[in-house]
C-alpha positions as CSV (number, residue, x, y, z in Angstrom):
1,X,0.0,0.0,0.0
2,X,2.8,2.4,0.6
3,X,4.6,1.4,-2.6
4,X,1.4,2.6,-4.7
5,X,2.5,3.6,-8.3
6,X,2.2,7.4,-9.4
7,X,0.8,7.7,-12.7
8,X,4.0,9.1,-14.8
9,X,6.0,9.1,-12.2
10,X,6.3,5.5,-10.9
11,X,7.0,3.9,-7.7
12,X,8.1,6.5,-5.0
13,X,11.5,6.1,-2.8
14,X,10.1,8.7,-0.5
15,X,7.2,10.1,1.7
16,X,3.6,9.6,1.3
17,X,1.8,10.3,-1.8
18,X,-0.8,13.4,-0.7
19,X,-4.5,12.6,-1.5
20,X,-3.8,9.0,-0.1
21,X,-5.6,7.5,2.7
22,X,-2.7,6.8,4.6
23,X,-0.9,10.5,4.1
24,X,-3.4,12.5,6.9
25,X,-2.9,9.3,9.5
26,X,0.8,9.5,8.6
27,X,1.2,13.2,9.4
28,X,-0.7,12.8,12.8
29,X,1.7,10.3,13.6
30,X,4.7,11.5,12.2
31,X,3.9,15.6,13.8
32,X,2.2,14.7,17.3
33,X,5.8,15.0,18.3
34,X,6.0,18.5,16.6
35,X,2.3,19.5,19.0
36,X,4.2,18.3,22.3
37,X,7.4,20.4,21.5
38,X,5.2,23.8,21.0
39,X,2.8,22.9,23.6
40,X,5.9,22.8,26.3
41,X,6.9,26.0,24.9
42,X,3.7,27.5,26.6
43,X,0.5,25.7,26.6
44,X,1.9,22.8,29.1
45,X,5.0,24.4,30.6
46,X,5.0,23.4,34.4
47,X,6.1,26.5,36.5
48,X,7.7,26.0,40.0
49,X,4.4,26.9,41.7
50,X,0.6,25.3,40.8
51,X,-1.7,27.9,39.8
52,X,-5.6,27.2,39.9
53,X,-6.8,27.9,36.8
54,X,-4.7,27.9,33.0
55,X,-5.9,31.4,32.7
56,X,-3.9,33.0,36.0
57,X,-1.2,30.9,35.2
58,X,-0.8,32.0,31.7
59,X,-1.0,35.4,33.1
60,X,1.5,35.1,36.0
61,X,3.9,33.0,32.9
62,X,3.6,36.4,31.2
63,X,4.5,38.4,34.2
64,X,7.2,36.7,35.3
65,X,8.8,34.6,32.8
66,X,10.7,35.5,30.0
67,X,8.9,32.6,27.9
68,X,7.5,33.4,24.5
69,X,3.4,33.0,24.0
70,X,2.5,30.6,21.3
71,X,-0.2,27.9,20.3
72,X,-0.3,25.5,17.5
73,X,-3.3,24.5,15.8
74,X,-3.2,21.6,13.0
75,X,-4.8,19.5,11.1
76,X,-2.4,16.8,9.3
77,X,0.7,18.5,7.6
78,X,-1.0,21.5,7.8
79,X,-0.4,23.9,10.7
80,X,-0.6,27.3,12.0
81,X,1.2,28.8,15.0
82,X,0.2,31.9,16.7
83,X,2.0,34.6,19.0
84,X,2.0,38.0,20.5
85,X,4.8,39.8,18.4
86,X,6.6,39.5,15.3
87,X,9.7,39.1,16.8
88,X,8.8,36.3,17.9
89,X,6.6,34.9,15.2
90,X,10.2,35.4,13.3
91,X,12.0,33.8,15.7
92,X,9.7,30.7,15.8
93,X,9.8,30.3,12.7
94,X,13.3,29.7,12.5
95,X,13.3,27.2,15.1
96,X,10.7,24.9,14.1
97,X,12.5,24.8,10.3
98,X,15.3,23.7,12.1
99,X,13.5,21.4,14.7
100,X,11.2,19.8,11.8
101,X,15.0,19.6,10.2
102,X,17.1,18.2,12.8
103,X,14.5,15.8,14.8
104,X,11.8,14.8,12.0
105,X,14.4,15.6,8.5
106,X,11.6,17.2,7.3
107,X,11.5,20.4,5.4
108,X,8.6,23.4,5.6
109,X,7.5,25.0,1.9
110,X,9.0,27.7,1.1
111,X,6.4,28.9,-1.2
112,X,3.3,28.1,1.6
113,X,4.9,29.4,5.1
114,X,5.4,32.6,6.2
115,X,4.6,35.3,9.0
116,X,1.9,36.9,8.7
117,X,0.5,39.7,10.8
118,X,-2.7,39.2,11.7
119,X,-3.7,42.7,12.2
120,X,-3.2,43.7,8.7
121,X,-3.5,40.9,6.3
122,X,-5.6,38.2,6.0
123,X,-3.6,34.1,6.9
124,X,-6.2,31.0,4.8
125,X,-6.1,27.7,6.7
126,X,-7.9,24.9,5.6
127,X,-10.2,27.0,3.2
128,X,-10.6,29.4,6.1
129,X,-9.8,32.7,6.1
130,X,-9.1,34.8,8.7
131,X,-7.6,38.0,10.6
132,X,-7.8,39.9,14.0
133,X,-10.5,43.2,14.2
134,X,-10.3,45.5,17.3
135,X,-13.6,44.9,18.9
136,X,-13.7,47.2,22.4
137,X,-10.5,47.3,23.8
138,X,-9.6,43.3,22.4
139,X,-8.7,41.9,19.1
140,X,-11.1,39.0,18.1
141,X,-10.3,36.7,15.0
142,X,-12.6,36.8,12.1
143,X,-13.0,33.7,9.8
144,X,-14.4,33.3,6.4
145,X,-14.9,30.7,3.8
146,X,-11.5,31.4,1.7
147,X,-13.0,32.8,-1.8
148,X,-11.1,29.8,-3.8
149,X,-13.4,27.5,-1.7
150,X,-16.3,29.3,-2.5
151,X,-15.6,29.2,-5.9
152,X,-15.0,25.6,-5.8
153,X,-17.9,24.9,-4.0
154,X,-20.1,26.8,-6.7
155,X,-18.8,25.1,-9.5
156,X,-19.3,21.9,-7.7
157,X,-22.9,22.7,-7.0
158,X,-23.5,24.0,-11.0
159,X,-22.3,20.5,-11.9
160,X,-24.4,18.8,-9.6
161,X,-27.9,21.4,-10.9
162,X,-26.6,20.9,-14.8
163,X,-26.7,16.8,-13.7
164,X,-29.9,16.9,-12.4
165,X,-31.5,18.8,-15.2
166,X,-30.4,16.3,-17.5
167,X,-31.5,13.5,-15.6
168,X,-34.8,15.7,-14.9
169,X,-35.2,16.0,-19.1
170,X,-34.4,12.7,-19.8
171,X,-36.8,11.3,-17.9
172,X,-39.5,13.7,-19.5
173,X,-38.7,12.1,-23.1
């Protein structure tokens, strides 16, 4: 099964072929290691003292530590990780190249990653898009359909109506 021919390109010597069954359960597997390093960055980093609630100890972490805020959120081989400042978003994104290099000998697109400020310009995920608005005094994120997946999803349903009426006048005949 993992040794599945490509057309025109044969037999491949490496990876996963994308659009297989097996390439999403792959990429779990292969990147749940990739979820526990950024989670210990922040999310599940155990301070000295025990804090009640995640929320006060995030905010004490902020206070008093000079750790860097950031959460990962991904689906597959596809992933987004978010933090406070661009310095750091820059910095990040250096070390998980090199991490995704060193630990998993994996290599990140050059064409598909980047930093993107939130703020300013809209970041698609998944046929998502999205960016922060200032609502009061926070920013709250703003999602919509990405407008390639609207597209797609038009053109799939005009298929689907042009099928129907043909099945619809056929059966009139």
């Amino acid at each position: 099964m993992l040794k599945a021919e490509i057309a025109g390109e044969g037999v491949p010597i490496r990876g996963v072929p994308q659009g297989g069954l097996l390439s999403p359960l792959l990429s779990n597997i292969v990147l749940n290691e990739l979820d526990w390093w950024i989670a210990s960055q922040w999310e599940t980093f155990q301070p000295k003292r025990h804090y009640s609630s995640h929320s006060y100890e995030y905010k004490m972490l902020r206070e008093t530590s000079q750790l860097k805020e950031v959460f990962i959120v991904r689906y597959a081989d596809d992933f987004k990780l978010f933090c406070k400042k661009r310095s750091d978003a820059d910095k990040l994104f250096q070390a998980v190249q090199m991490w995704l290099r060193e630990r998993l000998s994996l290599e990140i697109s050059q064409e598909k990653s980047k930093v993107v400020n939130l703020k300013k310009h809209y970041s698609e995920f998944l046929g998502i898009k999205m960016k922060l608005w200032h609502k009061g005094n926070k920013w709250v994120i703003k999602a919509h359909v990405h407008d390639k997946a609207v597209e797609k999803a038009k053109s799939t349903l005009k298929d689907k109506v042009k099928k129907l009426q043909k099945i619809s006048y056929a059966q009139k005949r």
